[in-house]
Structure formats: structure tokens, C-alpha cells
VONU-715303 format. One record per residue: x, y, z of N, C-alpha, C in turn. Coordinates in steps of 0.1 Angstrom, whole numbers, plus 5000, padded with zeros to 4 digits. Layout:
<nodes>
XYZXYZXYZ/...
</nodes>
This chain:
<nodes>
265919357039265619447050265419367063/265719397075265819347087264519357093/263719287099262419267103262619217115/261419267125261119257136260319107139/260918997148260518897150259818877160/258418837156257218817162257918707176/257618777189257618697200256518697213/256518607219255318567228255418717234/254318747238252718677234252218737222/252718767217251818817205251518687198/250218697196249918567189250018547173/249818407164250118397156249518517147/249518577134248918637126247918547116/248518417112247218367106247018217112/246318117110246117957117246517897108/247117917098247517847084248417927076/249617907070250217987064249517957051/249618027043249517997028250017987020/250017877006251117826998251217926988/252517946988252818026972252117976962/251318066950251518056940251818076927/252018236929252918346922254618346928/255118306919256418346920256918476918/256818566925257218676915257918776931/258518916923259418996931258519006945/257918956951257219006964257918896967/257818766964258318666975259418656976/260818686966261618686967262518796972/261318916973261819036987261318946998/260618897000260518787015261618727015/261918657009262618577011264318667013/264718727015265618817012265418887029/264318947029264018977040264518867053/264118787050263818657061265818637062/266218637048267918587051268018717059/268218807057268918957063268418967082/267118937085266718887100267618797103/267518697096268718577107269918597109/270418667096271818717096272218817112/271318877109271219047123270918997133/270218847136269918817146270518637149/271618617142272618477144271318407149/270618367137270218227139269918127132/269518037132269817897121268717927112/268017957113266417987103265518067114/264518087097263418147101261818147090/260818117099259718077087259518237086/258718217078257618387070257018367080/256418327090255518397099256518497109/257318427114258518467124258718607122/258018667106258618837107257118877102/256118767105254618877101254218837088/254718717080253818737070253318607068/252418637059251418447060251618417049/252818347040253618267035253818147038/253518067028254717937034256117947033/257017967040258417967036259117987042/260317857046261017867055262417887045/263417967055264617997050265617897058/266317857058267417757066269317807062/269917887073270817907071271817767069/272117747062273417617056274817637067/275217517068276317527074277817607072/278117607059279217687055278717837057/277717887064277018007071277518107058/277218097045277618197034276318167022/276018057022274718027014273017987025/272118007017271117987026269917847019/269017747022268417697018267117757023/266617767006264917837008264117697004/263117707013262117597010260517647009/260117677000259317736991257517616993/256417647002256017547003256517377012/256917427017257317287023256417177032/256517047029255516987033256516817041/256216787054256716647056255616527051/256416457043255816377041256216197046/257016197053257216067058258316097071/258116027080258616027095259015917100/260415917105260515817115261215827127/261315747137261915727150261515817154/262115837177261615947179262715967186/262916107189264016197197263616287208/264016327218263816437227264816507231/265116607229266116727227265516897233/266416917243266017067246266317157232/264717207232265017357219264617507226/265017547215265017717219264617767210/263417877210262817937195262918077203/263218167184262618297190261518367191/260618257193259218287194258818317212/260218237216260318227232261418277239/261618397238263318417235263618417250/265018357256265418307266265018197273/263618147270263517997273263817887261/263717757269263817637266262617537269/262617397261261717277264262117187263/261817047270261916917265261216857254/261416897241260516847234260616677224/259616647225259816557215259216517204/260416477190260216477176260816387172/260616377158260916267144262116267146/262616127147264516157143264916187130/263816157117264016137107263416177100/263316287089262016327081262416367063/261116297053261316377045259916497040/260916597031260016697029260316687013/259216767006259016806995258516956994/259217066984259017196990260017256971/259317336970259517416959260817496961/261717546947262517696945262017806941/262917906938262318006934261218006925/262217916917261217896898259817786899/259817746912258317666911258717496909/259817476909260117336905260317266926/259917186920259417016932260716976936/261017006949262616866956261816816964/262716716968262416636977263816666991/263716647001265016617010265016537020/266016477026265916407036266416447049/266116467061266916497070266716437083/267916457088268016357098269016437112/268616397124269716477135269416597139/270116717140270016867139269116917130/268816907116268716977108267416887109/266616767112265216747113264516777122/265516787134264316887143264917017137/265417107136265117247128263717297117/264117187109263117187100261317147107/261417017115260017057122259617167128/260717257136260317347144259517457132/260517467123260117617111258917577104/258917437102257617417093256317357105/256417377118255317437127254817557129/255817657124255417767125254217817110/254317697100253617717087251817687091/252017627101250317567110250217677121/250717787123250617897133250817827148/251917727149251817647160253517707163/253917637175255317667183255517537190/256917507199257217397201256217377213/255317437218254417457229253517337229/253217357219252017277213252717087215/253817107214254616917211255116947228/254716977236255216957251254216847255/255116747261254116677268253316717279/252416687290251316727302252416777306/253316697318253816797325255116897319/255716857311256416907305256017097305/254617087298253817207294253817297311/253517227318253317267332254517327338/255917257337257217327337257217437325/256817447318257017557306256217687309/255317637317254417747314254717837331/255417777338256417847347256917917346/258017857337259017947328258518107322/257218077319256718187311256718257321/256218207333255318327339256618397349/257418307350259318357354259718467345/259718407333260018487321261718447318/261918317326263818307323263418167327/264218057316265117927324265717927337/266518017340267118027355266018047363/265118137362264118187371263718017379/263317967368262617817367263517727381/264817677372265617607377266217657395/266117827395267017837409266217867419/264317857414263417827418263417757433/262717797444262817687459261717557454/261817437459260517347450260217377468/258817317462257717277479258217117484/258917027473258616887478260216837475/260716737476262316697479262116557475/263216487475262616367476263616297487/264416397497264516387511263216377518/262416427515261216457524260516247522/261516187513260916017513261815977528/263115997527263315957541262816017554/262116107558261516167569260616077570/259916017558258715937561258715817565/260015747562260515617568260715687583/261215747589261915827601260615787608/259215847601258315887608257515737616/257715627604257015517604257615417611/259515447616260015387622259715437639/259215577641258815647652257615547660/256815597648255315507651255415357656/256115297647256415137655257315167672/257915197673258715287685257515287694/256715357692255915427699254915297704/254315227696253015107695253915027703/255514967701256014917711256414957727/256515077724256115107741254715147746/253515117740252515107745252114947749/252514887741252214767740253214687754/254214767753254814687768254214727782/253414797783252214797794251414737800/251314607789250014487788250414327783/252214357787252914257787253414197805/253714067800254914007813256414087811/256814047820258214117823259314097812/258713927807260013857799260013897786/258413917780258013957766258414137767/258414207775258614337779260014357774/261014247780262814217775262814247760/261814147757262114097740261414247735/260714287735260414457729261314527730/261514547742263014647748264214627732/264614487730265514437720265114527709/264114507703263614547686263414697688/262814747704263114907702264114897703/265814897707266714927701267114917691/266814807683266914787667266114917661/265014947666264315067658265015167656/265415217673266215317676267315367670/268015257667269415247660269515277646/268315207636267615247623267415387624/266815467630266215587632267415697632/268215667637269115757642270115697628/270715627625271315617608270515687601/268815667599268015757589268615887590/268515957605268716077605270416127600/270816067602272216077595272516077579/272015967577272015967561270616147552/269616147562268716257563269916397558/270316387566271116557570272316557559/273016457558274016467548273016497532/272216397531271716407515270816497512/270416597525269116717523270516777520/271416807523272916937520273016917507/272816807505273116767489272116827480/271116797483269516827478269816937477/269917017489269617167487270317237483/272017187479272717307467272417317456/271517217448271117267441270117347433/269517437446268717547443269717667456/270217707447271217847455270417907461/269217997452268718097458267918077471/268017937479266917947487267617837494/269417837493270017757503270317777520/270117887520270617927540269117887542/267617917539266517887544266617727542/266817697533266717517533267617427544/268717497548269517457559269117487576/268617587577267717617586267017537589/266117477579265217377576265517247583/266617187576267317047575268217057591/268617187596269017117613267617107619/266617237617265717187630264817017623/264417027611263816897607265016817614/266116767620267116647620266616657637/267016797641266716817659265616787662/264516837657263016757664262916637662/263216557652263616437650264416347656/265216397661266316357675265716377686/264716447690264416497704263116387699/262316367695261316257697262016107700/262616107690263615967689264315917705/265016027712265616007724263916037734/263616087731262016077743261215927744/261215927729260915767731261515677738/263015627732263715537737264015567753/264115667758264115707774262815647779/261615697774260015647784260015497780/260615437771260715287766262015227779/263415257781263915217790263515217805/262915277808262215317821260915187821/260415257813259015137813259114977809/260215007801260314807793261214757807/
</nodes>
């Protein structure tokens, strides 16, 4: 029977799943249950919590997508390396995360009849198996996001879509690092045409020189500025005609200080 898959926000149903220890027709209508959900809903697996019940038991759809592996009690017991891989659960349906896990894991986890395997997995199928046997601790990949990671995710939520996230306008650029050179090449500009006020005529020459050097710097910044904010800014569509708007008057008031300077600088040096 096809079951309804518990998704955010509904929270977990228990903090701990619990281990089988009757084998009998109830678990293996769960388990039956759990194949017939993934089937109706194309997906690689699913634990017993995912449709409501407080079991341990993950089901794992097999690659030749015609057999299924039940893991009855499952437990990791040894780990290695580490991986970070965007996942998707349907605990979160339409988002994604950066998460990071085991490259390598083994488990030990019972069959129908109550008998002990062991497995090893590795790749795809060991982050799968982490993610299903997180859900046996009433946990989701939420919980393995790193600080900011979590902070991008929890965007996402409140978007309710990956795209929302990504086509998103940001507040900061990392154009907005060349404005700050622009700004600091302004300022020296500026200190040197103050400073040539309380000079001789000859040392006045030699400033005059290095403000053109500034000048010259300043005006390439703004160049290199305007071409790589165009660049910057297609990659958020929804908020590209405002971000251009942006990037001529930011390049124009930037030009109009720059030529104000160097004018009260040639007059005065």
C-alpha cells in the first residue's frame, strides 16, 4: 500500500526508531509498504520513519530497479574518508545541500528471518545509506550541514525552492572589492593635492607626476570595475536591469570624483 511521506515541517514522529524484534506479518506489511511508496514515488529508498512509523528499516531500491534490499535493524559500524556531495531528501522536497559524509561505510543489519549481514559500501550507495539510516535517529541531512552551510539552507526554507535561493539579489559582490581599491586610490589623490599647498613649486612637479600615476590606476580600475560587475551581475537574472543601473551610476560618480580631483590637482600643482 502506498503511503504518504512525511515532509518538512512536520516533525519527526519518534527521537529514536526502534529495533525489530518480532519478525512477524506487521513488518513485512511495512516493509512492502515502504517498497510500493518508492515505486509511486521514483525513488532510491526509503526508512520506516519516511511514511510514519517508528521501525528500524530501511528499504534500498537495487540497481537493476526490479529487486529491492531490506535492511532490517541497520547499524554503521566502521567509517572512512570524507566526501561532500549535493543531496536531495524527501523530507525536503525541491531543495538541496552541501553536505558532508563517510566515503566509505560498513553496516551490519538483519533479513526477514532475523539472521546478521554485514555490507560494505562505498560512493553513491554510502551516502544513500547514511542519509536513510539518519532518519533511524529522527535526524535529516540538516543536522550534517556545516555553520554556514545551515544558514544558506535555512533560506532555502524560508524561499521554499533552490532557485528562489540561487536567483536571489545578494546585498554584497565581490566587485564591491574593487570600488574599495578605487576608493583608497581616490583618498591618496586627494592627501596629494592637499599636501601640494605646503610645498615648493619643484616638489609640487613631483606630486603632480604620482597624481597622474594615481589617476591613470583609477580610471583602468574603473574599467576593469564595469566590465566584471556585467559579469557579476548575470548571474542573478531576476535583479539584472537594477544591478546595471547600479554599475553605470556606481562607474559615473566614480568618474566624476576622479576627473574633479585631477582638474583641482592641475590648477593647483
Amino acid at each position: 500500500m502506498i503511503k504518504e511521506i512525511i515532509t518538512y515541517p512536520t516533525p519527526p514522529s519518534v527521537q529514536y526508531a526502534t529495533d525489530v524484534r518480532v519478525f512477524n506479518e506487521e513488518i513485512f506489511s511495512l516493509i512492502e509498504d515502504i517498497k510500493d511508496t518508492i515505486e509511486a514515488n521514483s525513488l532510491e529508498a526509503l526508512a520506516a520513519f519516511q511514511i510514519g512509523s517508528y521501525y528500524n528499516i530501511v528499504v534500498v531500491k537495487k540497481s537493476n530497479e526490479k529487486d529491492f534490499l531490506e535492511l532490517i535493524n541497520p547499524r554503521i559500524i566502521s567509517n572512512s574518508g570524507k566526501v561532500t556531495t549535493t543531496e536531495t531528501t524527501a523530507y525536503f522536497p525541491g531543495l538541496s545541500a552541501e553536505v558532508t559524509r563517510y566515503e566509505k561505510i560498513s553496516i551490519v543489519y538483519q533479513d526477514r528471518e532475523g539472521k546478521q549481514h554485514s555490507l560494505k559500501a562505498e560512493g553513491d550507495l554510502s551516502i544513500l545509506l547514511q542519509r536513510k539510516i539518519d532518519y533511524t535517529f529522527g535526524s535529516s541531512f540538516l543536522n550534517k550541514l556545516s555553520k554556514d552551510e545551515k544558514k544558506v539552507f535555512q533560506k532555502k526554507l524560508e524561499f521554499g525552492s533552490d532557485i528562489a535561493i540561487s536567483e536571489s539579489c545578494p546585498t554584497t559582490f565581490k566587485r564591491d572589492f574593487i570600488i574599495k581599491i578605487i576608493n583608497i586610490v581616490m583618498i591618496a589623490m586627494a592627501v596629494l593635492l592637499t599636501g601640494s599647498l605646503f610645498v615648493n613649486e619643484e616638489i609640487s612637479q613631483q606630486l603632480w607626476q604620482y597624481q597622474t600615476y594615481l589617476f591613470s590606476s583609477a580610471i583602468v580600475l574603473n574599467v576593469i570595475y564595469f566590465f566584471y560587475a556585467q559579469y557579476e551581475g548575470r548571474k542573478f537574472t531576476s535583479c539584472t536591469s537594477c544591478q546595471i543601473g547600479n554599475i553605470i551610476g556606481t562607474t559615473v560618480i566614480s568618474l566624476i570624483k576622479l576627473f574633479v580631483i585631477i582638474l583641482l590637482s592641475y590648477f593647483i600643482m
